[in-house]
Each structure stands twice: as structure tokens, then as C-alpha cells.
N, C-alpha and C positions, 0 to 999 in steps of 0.2 A: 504493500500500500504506500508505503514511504517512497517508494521507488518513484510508485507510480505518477506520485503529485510532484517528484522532483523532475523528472521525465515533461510534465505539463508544463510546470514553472520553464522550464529552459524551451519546450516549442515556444514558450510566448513572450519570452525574452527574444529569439532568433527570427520571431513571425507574430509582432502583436497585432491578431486578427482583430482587436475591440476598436482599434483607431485606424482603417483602413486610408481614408483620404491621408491623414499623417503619413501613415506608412507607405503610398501611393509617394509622395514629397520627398520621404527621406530616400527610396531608394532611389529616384531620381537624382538626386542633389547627389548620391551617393556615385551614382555611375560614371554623371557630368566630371566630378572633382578626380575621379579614378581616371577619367581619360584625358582630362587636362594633366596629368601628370605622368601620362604615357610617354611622351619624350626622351628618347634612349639619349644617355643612360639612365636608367630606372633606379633609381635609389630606396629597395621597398620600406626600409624607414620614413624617408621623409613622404613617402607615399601614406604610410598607412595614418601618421603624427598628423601629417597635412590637410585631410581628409575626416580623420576625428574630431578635431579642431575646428575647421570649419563645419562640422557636420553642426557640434554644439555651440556653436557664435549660433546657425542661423538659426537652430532651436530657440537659443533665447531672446533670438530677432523676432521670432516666431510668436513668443509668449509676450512680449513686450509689444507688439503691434496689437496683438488681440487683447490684451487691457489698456492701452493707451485708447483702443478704440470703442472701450462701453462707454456710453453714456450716461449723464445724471441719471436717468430713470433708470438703469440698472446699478444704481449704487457708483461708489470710489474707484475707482480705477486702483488697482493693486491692495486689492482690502483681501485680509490674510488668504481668509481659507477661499473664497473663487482664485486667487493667486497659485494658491497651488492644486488645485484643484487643473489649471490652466496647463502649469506646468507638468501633472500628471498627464492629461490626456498627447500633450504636445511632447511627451517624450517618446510617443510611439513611433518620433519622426529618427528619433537618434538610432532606437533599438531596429528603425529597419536598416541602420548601416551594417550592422552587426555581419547579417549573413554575405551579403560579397566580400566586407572584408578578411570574415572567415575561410573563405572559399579563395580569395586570393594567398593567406597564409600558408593555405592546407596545400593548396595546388605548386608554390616556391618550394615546400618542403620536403613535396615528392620528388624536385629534384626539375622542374619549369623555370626556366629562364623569366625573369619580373617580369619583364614584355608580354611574354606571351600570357604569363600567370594574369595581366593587368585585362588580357582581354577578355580569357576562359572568366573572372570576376565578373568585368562588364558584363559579357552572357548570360551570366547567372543573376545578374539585377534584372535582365529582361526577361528572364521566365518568373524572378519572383513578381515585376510588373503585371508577366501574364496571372500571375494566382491572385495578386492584389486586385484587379479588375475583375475576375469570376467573384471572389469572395462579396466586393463591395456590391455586384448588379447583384449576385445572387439574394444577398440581403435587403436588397429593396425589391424581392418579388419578380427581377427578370431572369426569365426561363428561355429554353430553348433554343431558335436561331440569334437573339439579343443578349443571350448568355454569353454563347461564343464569338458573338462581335463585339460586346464589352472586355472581354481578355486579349482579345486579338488587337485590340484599340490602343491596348496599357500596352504591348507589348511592343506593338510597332514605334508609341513614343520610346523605348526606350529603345530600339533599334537607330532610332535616329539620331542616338548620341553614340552610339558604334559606328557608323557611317560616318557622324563629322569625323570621329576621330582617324577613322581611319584615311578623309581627306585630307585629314590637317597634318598627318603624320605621313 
């Protein structure tokens, strides 16, 4: 049983299905900043430092935009607990950098060249895109053929930062 909830805890660490648009943001941000960093030589320190980093500025660009922007009628702008309440929900943006930068470690340590490791990552933001996009239409009730062109949708955006990258490179 202990296993079992430890096993859940770390899926939702690697994949918080509860904040999907977050999670939608972060692996985006997440793939952009991995391919802006593609440039040989690949230094997978300053890659993985550079990319954490930025991942949590824009998180709490993130929380800081969304209270600076209630209004009197919703109360103080940064009054404690909507604050963190704010900050909970918008951390689902950080926890989706988790798995490509995971998947870029895993894949250096088999013995991948950072270059290529930077890509097989990037790749693996666009299939997590595609599960982010199933999960979220699935949650709001679309089935069927608008199932699979909401995954298809998240996907190809992230396709399109594999593409610059590989123009830019």
C-alpha cells in the first residue's frame, strides 16, 4: 500500500494531471528553452541549471501576473492563502519540466551525445504535449474524432519548436 501511494505521488510529480493548461505551459517553455540551448557544444549543465531556472522565474512571473491581476472585488492582490493557493496550482507548470529533463539525463547517461540527448528530450515534450491535450479535451467531455485532434493539436505545437530548432541549428 505504501508503495502504492508512493508510486502515485511521483506519477504526479513527473505528470500533474490536476493542472493541465499549467502543464500544457510548462512543457512548452520547457522544450523552447531545451532547444534554445541546442547549440553545439552542448554543455548539459548549463543546459539542464539554465532551463530550471528559467522554468521557475517564469513560474513566478506566472503567479505574480495572476495576482497582480485580481481585482478589488476579488479581494488584495497577494492576501496569504489565494497566494498560495496561486502558487500551488501554478506549480504544475514547473513539475511538467520534470519529465524531458528527466529523459534528457536518462538518455546522456546511456551513453547519447547532449545533442542528440537534447533532441530525443525535445521529443519526448511533444508526446507529453500529445497526453496533455487528450487529458485536458478528455476532461471537458471531448470524445472521439475531437479527442484525437485535441492531442494531435498539442502535439504539433510542440513539433514546431523541433522544427525551429532544427532550422536554427
Amino acid at each position: 500500500m505504501l508503495i502504492r501511494k508512493r508510486l502515485k505521488s511521483l506519477g504526479h510529480v513527473l505528470l500533474p494531471l490536476d493542472h493541465p493548461v499549467e502543464g500544457i505551459m510548462g512543457t512548452v517553455i520547457t522544450a523552447a528553452l531545451m532547444a534554445a540551448y541546442s547549440e553545439p557544444p552542448v554543455h548539459l549543465g548549463a543546459v539542464v541549471l539554465g532551463t530550471a531556472v528559467a522554468v521557475v522565474v517564469y513560474w513566478l512571473t506566472h503567479v505574480y501576473a495572476e495576482e497582480i491581476g485580481h481585482g478589488p472585488v476579488e479581494g488584495r492582490a497577494f492576501a496569504k492563502r489565494r497566494l498560495m493557493s496561486t502558487l500551488r496550482k501554478q506549480w504544475a507548470l514547473v513539475e511538467a519540466s520534470f519529465l524531458p529533463l528527466i529523459v534528457l539525463l536518462v538518455v546522456v547517461a546511456l551513453g547519447v551525445r547532449p545533442s542528440r540527448a537534447l533532441l530525443v528530450a525535445d521529443l519526448a515534450a511533444v508526446l507529453l504535449l500529445v497526453v496533455w491535450g487528450f487529458v485536458t479535451a478528455w476532461r471537458h467531455g471531448i470524445r472521439g474524432l475531437q479527442l484525437f485532434l485535441a492531442g494531435l493539436v498539442a502535439g504539433v505545437l510542440g513539433l514546431v519548436i523541433v522544427v525551429l530548432r532544427a532550422l536554427v541549428h
